[in-house]
C-alpha positions in Angstrom: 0.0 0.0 0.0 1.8 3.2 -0.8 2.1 5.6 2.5 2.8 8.9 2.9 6.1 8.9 1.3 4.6 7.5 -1.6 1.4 9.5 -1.9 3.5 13.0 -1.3 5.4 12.0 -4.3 2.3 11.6 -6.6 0.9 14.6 -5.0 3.4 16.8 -6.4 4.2 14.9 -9.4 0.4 15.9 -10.6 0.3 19.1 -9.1 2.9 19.9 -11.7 1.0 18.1 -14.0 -2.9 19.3 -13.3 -2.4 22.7 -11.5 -4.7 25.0 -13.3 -5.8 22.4 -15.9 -9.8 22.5 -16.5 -12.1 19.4 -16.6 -14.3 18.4 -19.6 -15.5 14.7 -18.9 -15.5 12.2 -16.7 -15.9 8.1 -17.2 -16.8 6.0 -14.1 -16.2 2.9 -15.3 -16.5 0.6 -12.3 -19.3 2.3 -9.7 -18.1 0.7 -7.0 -14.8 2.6 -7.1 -16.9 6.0 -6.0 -18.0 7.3 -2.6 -21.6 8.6 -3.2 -23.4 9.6 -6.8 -23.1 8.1 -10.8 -21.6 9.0 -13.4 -24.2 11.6 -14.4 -23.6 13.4 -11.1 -20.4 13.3 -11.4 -20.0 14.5 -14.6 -22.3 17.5 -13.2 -20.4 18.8 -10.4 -17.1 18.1 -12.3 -17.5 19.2 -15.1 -15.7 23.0 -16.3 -14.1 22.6 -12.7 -10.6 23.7 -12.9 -7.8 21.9 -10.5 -6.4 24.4 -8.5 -4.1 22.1 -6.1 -3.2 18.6 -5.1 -2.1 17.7 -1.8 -2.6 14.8 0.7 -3.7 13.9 4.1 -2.7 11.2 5.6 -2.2 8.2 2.8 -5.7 10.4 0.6 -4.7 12.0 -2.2 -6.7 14.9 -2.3 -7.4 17.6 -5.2 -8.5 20.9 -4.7 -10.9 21.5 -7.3 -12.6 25.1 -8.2 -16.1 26.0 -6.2 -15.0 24.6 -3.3 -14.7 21.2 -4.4 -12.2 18.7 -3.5 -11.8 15.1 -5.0 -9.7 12.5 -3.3 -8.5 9.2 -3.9 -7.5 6.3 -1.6 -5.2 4.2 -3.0 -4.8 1.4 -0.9 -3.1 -2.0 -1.9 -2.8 -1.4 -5.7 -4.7 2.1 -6.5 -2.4 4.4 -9.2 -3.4 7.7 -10.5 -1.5 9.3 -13.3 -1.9 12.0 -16.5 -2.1 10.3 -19.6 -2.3 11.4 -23.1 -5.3 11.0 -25.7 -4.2 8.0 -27.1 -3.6 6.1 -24.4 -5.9 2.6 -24.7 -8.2 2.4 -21.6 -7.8 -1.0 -19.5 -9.8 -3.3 -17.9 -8.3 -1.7 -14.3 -9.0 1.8 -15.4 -11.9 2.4 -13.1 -12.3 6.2 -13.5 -10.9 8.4 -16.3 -11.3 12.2 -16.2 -10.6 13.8 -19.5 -9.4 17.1 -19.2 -9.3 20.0 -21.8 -6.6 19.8 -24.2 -7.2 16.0 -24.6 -4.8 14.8 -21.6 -6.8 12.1 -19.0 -6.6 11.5 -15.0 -7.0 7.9 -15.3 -7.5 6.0 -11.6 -6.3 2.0 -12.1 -6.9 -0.2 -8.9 -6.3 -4.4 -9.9 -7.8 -5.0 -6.7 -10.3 -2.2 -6.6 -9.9 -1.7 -2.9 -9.3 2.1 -3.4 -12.1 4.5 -4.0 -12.7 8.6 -4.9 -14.7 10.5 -3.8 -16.2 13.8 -4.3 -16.5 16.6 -1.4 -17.4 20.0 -0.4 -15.3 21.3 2.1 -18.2 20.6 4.5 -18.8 16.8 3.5 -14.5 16.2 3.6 -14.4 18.0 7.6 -17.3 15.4 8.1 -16.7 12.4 6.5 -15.8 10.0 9.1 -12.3 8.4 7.7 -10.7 12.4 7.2 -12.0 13.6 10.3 -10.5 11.0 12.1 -7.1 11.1 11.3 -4.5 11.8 13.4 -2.3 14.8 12.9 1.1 14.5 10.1 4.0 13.1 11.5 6.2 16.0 9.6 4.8 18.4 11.7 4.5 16.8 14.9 5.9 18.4 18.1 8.0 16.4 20.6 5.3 17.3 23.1 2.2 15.8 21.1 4.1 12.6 20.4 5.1 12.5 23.5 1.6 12.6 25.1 0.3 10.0 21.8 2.9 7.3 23.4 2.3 8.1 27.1 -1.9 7.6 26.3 -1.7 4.0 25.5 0.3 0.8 26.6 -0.1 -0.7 23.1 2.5 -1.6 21.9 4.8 0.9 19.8 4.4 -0.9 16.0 0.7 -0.9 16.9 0.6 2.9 17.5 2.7 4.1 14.8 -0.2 2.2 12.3 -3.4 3.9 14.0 -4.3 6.0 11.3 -6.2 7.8 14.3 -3.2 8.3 16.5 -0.7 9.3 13.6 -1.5 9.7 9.9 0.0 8.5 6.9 2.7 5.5 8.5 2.4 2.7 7.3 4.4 -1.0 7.7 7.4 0.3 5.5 8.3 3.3 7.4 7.0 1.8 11.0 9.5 -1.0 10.3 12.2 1.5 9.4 11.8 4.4 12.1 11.8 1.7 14.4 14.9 0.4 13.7 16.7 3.8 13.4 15.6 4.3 16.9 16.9 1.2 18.3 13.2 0.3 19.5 11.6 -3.3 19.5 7.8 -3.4 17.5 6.3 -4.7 20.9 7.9 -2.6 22.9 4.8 -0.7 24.9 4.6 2.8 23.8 3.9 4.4 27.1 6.9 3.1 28.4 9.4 4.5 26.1 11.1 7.4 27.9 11.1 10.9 26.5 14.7 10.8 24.9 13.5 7.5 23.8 10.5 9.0 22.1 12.0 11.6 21.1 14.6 9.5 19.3 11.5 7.7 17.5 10.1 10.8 15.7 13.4 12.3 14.8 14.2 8.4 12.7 10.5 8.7 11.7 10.6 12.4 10.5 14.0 11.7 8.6 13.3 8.0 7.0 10.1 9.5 6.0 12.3 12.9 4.3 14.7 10.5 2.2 12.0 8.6 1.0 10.1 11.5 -0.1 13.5 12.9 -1.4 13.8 9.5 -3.7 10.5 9.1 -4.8 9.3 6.6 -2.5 9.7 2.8 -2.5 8.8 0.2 -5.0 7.9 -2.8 -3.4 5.5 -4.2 -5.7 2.9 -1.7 -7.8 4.0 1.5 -6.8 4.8 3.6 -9.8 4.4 7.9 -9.4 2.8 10.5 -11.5 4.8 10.2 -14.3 4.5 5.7 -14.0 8.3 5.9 -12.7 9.0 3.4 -9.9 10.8 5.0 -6.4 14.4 4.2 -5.6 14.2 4.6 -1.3 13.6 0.4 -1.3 17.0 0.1 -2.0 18.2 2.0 1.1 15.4 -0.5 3.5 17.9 -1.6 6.5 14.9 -4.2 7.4 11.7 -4.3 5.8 11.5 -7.1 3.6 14.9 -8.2 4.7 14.1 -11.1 7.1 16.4 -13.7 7.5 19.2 -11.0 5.9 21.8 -9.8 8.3 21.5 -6.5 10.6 23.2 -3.6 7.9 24.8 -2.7 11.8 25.7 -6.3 13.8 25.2 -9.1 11.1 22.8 -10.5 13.0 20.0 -12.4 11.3 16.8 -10.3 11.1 13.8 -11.3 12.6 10.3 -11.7 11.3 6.9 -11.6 13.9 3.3 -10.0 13.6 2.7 -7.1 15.2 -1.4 -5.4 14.7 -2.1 -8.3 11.9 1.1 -6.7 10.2 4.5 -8.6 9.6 7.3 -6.7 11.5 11.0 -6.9 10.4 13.4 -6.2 13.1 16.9 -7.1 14.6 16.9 -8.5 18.1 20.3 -7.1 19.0 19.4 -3.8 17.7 15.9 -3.5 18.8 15.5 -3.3 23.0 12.1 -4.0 23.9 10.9 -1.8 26.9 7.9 -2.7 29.2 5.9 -0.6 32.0 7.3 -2.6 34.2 11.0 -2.2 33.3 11.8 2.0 31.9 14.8 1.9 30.2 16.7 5.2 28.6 
């Protein structure tokens, strides 16, 4: 599933693309891909809207459309959006296409059609369950607020950094890797990590999360950005995906458990896992 690395990349790689571009059409070619209305209401409200922005929030990409519209996509497992040009052949994964004036197309392609768009006004988006829920960007988050996130719960750390609720936009990749930077074990509790512990946790977080923004984000499997490039950051993973491998630091052999449903990747020399009952610094 791509995560915030990921959908900041796309973000900007169509914001270059669609900023100030005007909208002339729309295909919905698998209803079950949209949150709320057909094709003929789409094509209504979206129709002579120009793109003013796109952005994200959390793992959604979201476009800032004129009247005070916004459409935004989740992507999920295998969602992809991307500008393509007129004579482009439309696939059998191509679930909604948005022609645009000029001839160029928005095309959304999910082959597991687990993502979805949908169409907002500023008042539906604040109240739509999923966005108003999410926790605030891990970017932009203050020592203090993380601080108080970890100290609220003694789930365990891997667990926290997932809840879309408690922290937007992490997802296994980057949980994996922050982790590891931060010399912290996936079931360690999180209200028992100490503040220079925590602390250590959002400055491998904020910076894992900046190089793999700064390479385009990682290519595990169907990942591909605005322009269908693949990212480069997978090459520079010190554990996802690398069970079994040795530790890039001790040689050990990494580990492999489940952590929230999820599998976690970590090295047991590396990786001290702290309890309530034992604080450690």
């Amino acid at each position: 599933m791509p995560e915030l690395p990921e959908v900041e990349t796309i973000a900007r790689g169509l914001g270059t693309l669609l900023r100030g571009r005007t909208i002339v059409g729309v295909e919905i070619r698998y209803p079950e891909i949209v949150l709320g209305g057909d094709g003929s209401s789409w094509e209504q409200r979206l129709a002579t809207r120009t793109i003013q922005e796109v952005g994200r929030r959390g793992k959604l990409l979201v476009c800032t459309l004129s009247g005070g519209l916004f459409l935004v996509f989740h992507l999920k497992m295998t969602g992809r959006v991307w500008v393509v040009p007129l004579s482009y052949r439309v696939c059998m994964h191509d679930h909604l296409v948005i022609h645009l004036q000029g001839g160029e197309r928005v095309v959304f392609n999910d082959q597991r059609k687990f993502g979805y768009a949908g169409l907002f006004t500023a008042d539906e988006l604040a109240a739509w369950p999923f966005y108003r829920d999410l926790g605030p960007e891990p970017l932009t988050l203050t020592p203090p607020v993380f601080r108080k996130i970890l100290a609220s719960t003694r789930a365990r750390i891997k667990a926290v950094l997932l809840d879309q609720k408690r922290i937007a936009g992490i997802g296994n990749i980057y949980a994996d890797e922050s982790l590891f930077r931060a010399g912290i074990h996936p079931c360690s509790q999180a209200c028992a990590l100490s503040v220079s512990r925590a602390d250590a946790l959002l400055d491998g977080l904020k910076e894992v999360l900046a190089e793999a923004i700064k390479a385009g984000g990682s290519s595990i499997r169907d990942y591909r950005n605005a322009h269908g490039d693949r990212g480069l950051f997978q090459v520079n993973l010190s554990v996802y995906g690398r069970g079994g491998l040795a530790c890039n630091r001790c040689h050990a052999p990494l580990e492999v458990i489940r952590v929230a449903g999820r599998t976690s990747t970590f090295c047991p020399h590396c990786q001290a896992c702290f309890k309530i009952t034992s604080r450690h610094d």
